[in-house]
Structures are given as C-alpha cells and as structure tokens.
Phi, psi and omega in degrees: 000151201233104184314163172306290153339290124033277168316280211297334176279001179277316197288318164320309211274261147005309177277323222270328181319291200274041152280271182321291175333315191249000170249011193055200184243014189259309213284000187256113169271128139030298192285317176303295201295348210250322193274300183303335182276321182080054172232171176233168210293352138303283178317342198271292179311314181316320168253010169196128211305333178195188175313309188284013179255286153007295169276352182269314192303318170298297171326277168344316185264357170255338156327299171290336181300297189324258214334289159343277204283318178289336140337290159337304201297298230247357164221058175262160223250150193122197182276170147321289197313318184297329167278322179276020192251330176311311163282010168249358205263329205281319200304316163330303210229031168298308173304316205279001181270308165323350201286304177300335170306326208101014197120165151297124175278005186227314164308301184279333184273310154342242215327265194318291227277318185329301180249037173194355154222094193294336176254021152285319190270295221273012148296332172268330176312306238249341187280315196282327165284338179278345169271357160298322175264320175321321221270293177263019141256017152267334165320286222311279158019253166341302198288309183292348188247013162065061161271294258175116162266167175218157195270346193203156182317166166295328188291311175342308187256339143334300176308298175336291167335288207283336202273326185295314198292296205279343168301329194265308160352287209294318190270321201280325110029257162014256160291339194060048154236113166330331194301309185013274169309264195344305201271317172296324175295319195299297194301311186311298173328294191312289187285351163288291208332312166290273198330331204241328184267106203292000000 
C-alpha cells in the first residue's frame, strides 16, 4: 500500500510529464505546473527538491511507458525477425501511443535538453542507447539460433534500425505528415526482410 506522499508525488509526475515533454524544460514555467496540478508551488517543491527533479522525474516516467511497450514488443512470441516485425508494428501507430505524452519523449527532450539541461539530454541520450541494445539482443539471438543472417554486427544494425525509426519520427514531428513514419516503417520491413532473412 502506498503512502499519502507516494500518492501525490505519483499524481504530480502523471500531470506535469506531458506538460515538460511537450513545452521543454525552459518553456515550462512553474505557474503551468502549480495551474495543471492544482497544487501550489509549496506543495510542488514539498515532493520534489527543485524544477529540475521535477522534470527528471516527468522524463523518467515517460521513459518508462516507452521502454514497457517496446519491451512487449520485442518479447512477442516467435523467431527474432517476428519481434522486430512486432516492433515495427508498434512503430506504425508511435504518434498516436505518444499522443498523450506530448510527443516523443527522446525527440522533444533530446532537442529541447541540448543547451540547456545536461541530465536531461543525457537521459535520452542514455534511453536511445538502451532501446538499441534491446534491439541487437534480439539481432543477436536470431544470429546464435541460426534465425537470420545479418550483414553487420548486431548493435550496427540496431543503430541503423533505430536512426530510420527515430528519423521518420522526427520529420512526420516535424511536418505534421505520418507518411514520414508510415513509409519509412514500410521500407524498413522490406529490408530486414532482405537483409535479415536465411
């Protein structure tokens, strides 16, 4: 069971995440979080030591959503090639699972962090590297149960992989057009299908 504190500092988290996520951490003032939360801005510092905890803290809890579904994703039931087709599936429909976040949460905090919270960009920094590794142990797998040959180390092409995934992101973001993502998720299927397949 779960203190009171607990509660609030969970419910606190929960609002103020897709705020900072989708206004950065410059662009979110104090006054947003005190009007979304309906707390004042005592209560807000009572759980959590300053802006910037706060915001580590928002980061953290969307970190975790993401990591949960590509986790699913990526231990769906099958060969290696069926979990990363899984994870190409989750990719399809990423604007509308982000949609309550504010967005990508490793695009807008990744950009918006760069100059201007160094344990913010290297929380995403640090996100992009752990869905990279999930990503060539499963390469890596497939390649030890003689699933899938592949052309490059497993992390190479996890980098790859994930550089197609977070680029189409980034320009449909961007532009406000899906196809980006759509078209790009599409090309990606084709080449592991070549690339990936014995």
């Amino acid at each position: 069971m779960s203190t009171k504190a607990e509660r609030t500092t969970d419910f606190i988290i929960k609002i103020v995440a897709p705020i900072f996520n989708k206004h950065g951490y410059i662009g979110t003032s104090m006054s947003d979080l005190t009007e979304a939360t309906g707390l004042t801005k005592g209560a807000l510092y009572g759980n959590f030591e300053n802006k910037e905890a706060l915001a580590l803290s928002a980061f953290e809890h969307n970190r975790k959503l993401l990591l949960d579904a590509v986790d699913d994703r990526l231990n769906a039931e099958g060969t290696s090639l069926d979990k990363l087709s899984s994870l190409t599936d989750f990719y399809k429909k990423y604007d509308s699972f982000t949609a309550t976040m504010g967005g990508c949460p490793i695009l807008n905090v990744g950009i918006d962090a760069q100059h201007n919270n160094k344990l913010l960009a290297a929380a995403s920094r640090e996100t992009i590297k752990e869905i990279e590794g999930k990503i060539a142990l499963v390469l890596e797998t497939g390649l030890n149960k003689g699933e899938l040959k592949i052309p490059v180390t497993p992390l190479q092409f996890a980098k790859q992989m994930f550089t197609m995934l977070q680029g189409a992101i980034t320009m449909a973001t961007i532009t406000h057009d899906r196809k980006y993502l759509l078209n790009t998720v599409a090309y990606l299927e084709v080449l592991m299908r070549q690339e990936l397949k014995k």
